[in-house]
N, C-alpha and C positions, 0 to 999 in steps of 0.2 A: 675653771681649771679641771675640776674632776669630769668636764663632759667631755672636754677634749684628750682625757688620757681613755676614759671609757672607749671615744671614737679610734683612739690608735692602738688597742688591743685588739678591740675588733678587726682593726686591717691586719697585724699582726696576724690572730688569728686565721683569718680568709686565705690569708697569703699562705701559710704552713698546709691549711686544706688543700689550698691549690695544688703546691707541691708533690704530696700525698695523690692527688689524681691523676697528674701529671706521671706520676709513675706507674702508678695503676694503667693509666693507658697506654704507657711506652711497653710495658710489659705484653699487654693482652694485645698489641698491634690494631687496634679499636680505630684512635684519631693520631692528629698529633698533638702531643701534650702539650708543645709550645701554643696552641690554638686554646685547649683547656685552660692552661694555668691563666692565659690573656684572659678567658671569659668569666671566669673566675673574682679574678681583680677586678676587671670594669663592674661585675656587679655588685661590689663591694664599694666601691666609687660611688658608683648609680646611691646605692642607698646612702653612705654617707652625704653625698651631696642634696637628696631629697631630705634628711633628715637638718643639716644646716639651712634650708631654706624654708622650713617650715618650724618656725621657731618656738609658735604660741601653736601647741597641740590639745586636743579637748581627748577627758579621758575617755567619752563616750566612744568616741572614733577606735584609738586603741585598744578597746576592750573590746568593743566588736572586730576586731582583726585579729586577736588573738584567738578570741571564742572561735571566730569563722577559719581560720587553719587549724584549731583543735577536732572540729566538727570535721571539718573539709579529710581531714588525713584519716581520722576514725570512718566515714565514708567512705573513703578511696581505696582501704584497706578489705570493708566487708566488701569490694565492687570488684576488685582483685580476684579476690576467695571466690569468691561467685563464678567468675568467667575464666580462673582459672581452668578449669577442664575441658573446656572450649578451646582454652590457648596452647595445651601442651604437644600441640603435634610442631607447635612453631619454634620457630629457632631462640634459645636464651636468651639474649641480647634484644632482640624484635621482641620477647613479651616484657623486658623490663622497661623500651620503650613505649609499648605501650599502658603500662602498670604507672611510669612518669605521667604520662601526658592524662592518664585518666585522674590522675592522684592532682594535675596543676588545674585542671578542667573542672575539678568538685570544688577543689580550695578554692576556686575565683568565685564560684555560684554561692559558696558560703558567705567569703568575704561580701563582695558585691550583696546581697540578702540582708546581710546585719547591717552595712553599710546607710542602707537603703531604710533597716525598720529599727536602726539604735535605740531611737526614743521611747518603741512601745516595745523591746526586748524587755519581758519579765522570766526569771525562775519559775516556774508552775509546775508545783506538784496537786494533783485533783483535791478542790475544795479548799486548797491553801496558796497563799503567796507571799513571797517573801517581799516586804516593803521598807523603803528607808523611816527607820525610828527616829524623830526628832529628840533629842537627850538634850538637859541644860537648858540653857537661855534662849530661848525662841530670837528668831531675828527681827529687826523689824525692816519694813519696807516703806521708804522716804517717799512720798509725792511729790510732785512738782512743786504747788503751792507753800510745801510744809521748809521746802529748801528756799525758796524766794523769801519767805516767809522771816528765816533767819534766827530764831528763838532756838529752833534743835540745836544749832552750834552753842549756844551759853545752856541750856538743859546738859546738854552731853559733857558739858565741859566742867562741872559742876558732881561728875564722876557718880551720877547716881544712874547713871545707864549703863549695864555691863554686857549689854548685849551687842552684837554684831549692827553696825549699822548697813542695811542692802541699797545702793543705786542701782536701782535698773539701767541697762542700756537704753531703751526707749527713754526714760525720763531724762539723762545726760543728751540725747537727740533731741526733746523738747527744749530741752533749755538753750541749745545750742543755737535752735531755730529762736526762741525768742531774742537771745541777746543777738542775731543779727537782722533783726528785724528793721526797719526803713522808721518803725514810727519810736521816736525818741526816748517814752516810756517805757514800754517793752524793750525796748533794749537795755536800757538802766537795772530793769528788773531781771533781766537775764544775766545780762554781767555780773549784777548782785549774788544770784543764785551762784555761779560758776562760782566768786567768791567762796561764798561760804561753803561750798563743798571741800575747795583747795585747802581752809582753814581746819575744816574739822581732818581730813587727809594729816594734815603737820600738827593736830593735837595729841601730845603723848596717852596711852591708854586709850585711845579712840578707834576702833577698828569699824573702817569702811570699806565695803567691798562691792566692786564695780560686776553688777551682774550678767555676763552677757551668753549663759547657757539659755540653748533654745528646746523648749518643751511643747507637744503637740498641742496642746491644751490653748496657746497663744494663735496657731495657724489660724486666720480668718478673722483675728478681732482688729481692727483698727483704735478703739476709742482708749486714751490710756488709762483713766481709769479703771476700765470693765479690765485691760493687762493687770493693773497692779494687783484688784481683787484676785485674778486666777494666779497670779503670781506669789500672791503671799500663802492660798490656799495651799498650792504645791510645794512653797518651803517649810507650809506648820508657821511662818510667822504671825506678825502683824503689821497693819496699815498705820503709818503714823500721816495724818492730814489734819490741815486744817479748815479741808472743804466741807461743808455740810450735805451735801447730797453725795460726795464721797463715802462718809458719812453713812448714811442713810445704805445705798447699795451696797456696802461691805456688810454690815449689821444683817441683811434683807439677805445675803448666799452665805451668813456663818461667819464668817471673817473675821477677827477681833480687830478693835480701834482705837488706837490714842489719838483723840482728838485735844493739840496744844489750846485751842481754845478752851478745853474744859478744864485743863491744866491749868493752865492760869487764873480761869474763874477758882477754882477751887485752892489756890493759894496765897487768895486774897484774903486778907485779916478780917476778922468776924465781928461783925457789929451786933451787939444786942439791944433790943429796945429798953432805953432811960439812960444809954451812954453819953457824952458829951464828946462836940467834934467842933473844930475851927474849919470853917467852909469860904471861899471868896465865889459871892454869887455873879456871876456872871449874864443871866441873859434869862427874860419872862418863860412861864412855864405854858402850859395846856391852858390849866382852869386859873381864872384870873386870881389876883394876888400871890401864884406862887413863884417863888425865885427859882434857880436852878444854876448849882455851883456841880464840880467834879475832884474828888479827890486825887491823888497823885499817880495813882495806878487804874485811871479814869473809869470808877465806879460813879454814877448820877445820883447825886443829894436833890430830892427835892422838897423844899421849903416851905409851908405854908407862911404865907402873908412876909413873903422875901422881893418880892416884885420893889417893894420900895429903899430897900438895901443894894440895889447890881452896882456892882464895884466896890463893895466892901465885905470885908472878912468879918464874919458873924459866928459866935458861936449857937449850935440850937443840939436841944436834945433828940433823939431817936425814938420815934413812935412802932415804927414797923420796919421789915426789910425782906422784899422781893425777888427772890431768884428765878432768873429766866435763862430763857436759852442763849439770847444777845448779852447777858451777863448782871452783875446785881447793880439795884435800885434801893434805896434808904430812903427814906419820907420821915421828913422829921419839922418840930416845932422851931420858933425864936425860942430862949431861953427868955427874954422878957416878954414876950407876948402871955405866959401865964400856958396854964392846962387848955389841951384843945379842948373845943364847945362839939356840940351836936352837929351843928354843920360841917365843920372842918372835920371831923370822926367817919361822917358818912362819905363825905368827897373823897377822904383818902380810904375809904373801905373801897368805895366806885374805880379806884386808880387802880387798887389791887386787882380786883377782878375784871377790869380792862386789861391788866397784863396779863395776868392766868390764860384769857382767852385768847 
């Protein structure tokens, strides 16, 4: 409502200018103002209706249009002053048209310039620049993986994330390409994804925002990860994935990383060695006689001398507990088997440092 009263002042407006010319020329015997006042409205027209049909406007574009008729009029002005003394033997009228046409001729090289170099227009004064400060909550930057994935919708929803969630457009593209994939998988997983974008979109306190400003920095890379890294660098956010070599590349140009697999390793409940746990062993280990059951938030118990327990819930104590990168490992005793022996100490010393490496 308030665009369309904006657009009918405006014509208002234009129309009263017109008017005003329109007599200004009847006066001066110049044109006919009936011709004026017509060109007048239609260009009033022209932009209202360019201005209706271009709905979604980016501010980069209008600010370069503004800058470049600010620049463009401060030019045509000294260009004037300049060739004024050149022009004065000419007739009034003949130099204001020509002082018009020099003044619409600068403004378009303006416009057209900024148009052309939006993205790398900066403010520069020598040895200084003025750059966008990141203030508050850094945003983060969703990966493909990390939306398939599904976990950020119950993280975020859980109100302990107050920052901006960012979709890239390419990544909404990926997704789009996998859920219409041929092969039935990847589709499932695509659809998935669009899901939970939709869900976290309709969760109150959740702000996700669909990114689709284009920065030079992007021109020429194909691969979407190497986008998300430059993408997160130019917002100041971070990468939320749960790729590992995603991972790995963001860490390697600066980047910072919530990797949800470490999140979740890390809010798994702490075992200490000589605790008591109920295990169902399910299936023989590496080194013979060990069991190998999984707790519920599927952390690997592994058992000494459990091989002849698979398919019974056992309770056993805790010897040791190994944190890796695929997540944690507990090695522990039967509670009746008694204190481990020498053998069974070294074997699970050799398990550790199996994993380490």
């Amino acid at each position: 409502m308030l665009l369309i009263m904006i657009r009918a002042v405006f014509v208002l407006v234009v129309a009263g200018l017109g008017v005003r010319f329109a007599n200004i020329v009847s006066a001066s015997q110049v044109a006919n103002p009936y011709v004026v006042f017509g060109g007048v409205m239609i260009g009033a027209i022209v932009l209202v209706a360019a201005d209706l049909l271009t709905p979604r406007k980016r501010i980069q574009a209008i600010s370069a249009v503004y800058f470049g008729l600010i620049v463009g009029l401060i030019l045509s002005n000294l260009v004037a002053s300049a060739f004024e003394p050149t022009l004065i033997k000419l007739n009034e009228d003949v130099r204001q048209v020509i002082g018009g046409l020099f003044m619409i001729f600068i403004c378009y090289i303006c416009v057209s310039t900024l148009l052309q170099t939006k993205d790398d227009f900066r403010f520069i004064i020598p040895y200084m620049e003025f750059s966008k400060e990141v203030k508050g909550a850094r945003p983060l930057v969703l990966d493909t993986s990390v939306v398939i994935d599904g976990r950020i919708a119950d993280v975020a929803e859980t109100r302990i994330v107050d920052q901006p969630l960012i979709v890239p457009r390419f990544v909404l593209q990926e997704l789009q390409g996998i859920a219409d994939s041929s092969d039935k998988l990847r589709r499932n997983r695509g659809r998935r994804g669009l899901d939970i974008l939709n869900r976290l979109q309709k969760s109150p306190g959740i702000e996700v925002r669909i990114h689709d400003g284009e920065i030079p920095e992007l021109a020429g890379i194909r691969e979407v990860d190497q986008k998300l890294v430059v993408l997160a660098k130019h917002l100041g956010g971070k990468v939320v994935t749960n790729d590992y070599n995603l991972n790995k590349i963001a860490r390697l140009q600066g980047v910072e990383v919530i990797n949800l697999n470490d999140l979740a390793n890390a809010m798994k409940p702490i075992v200490l060695p000589g605790e008591a746990l109920s295990v169902k062993l399910i299936k023989r280990g590496e080194e013979p006689g060990q069991g190998i059951g999984y707790l519920d938030d599927g952390t690997m118990i592994v058992t000494e001398a459990g091989a002849n327990h698979l398919g019974e819930t056992v309770k056993i104590a805790v010897t040791s507990v190994l944190q890796t990168s695929a997540g944690r490992m507990i090695f522990g005793r039967l509670e009746s088997a008694g204190p481990p022996t020498r053998a069974t100490a070294a074997q699970g010393h050799d398990n550790q440092s199996r994993g380490n490496t």
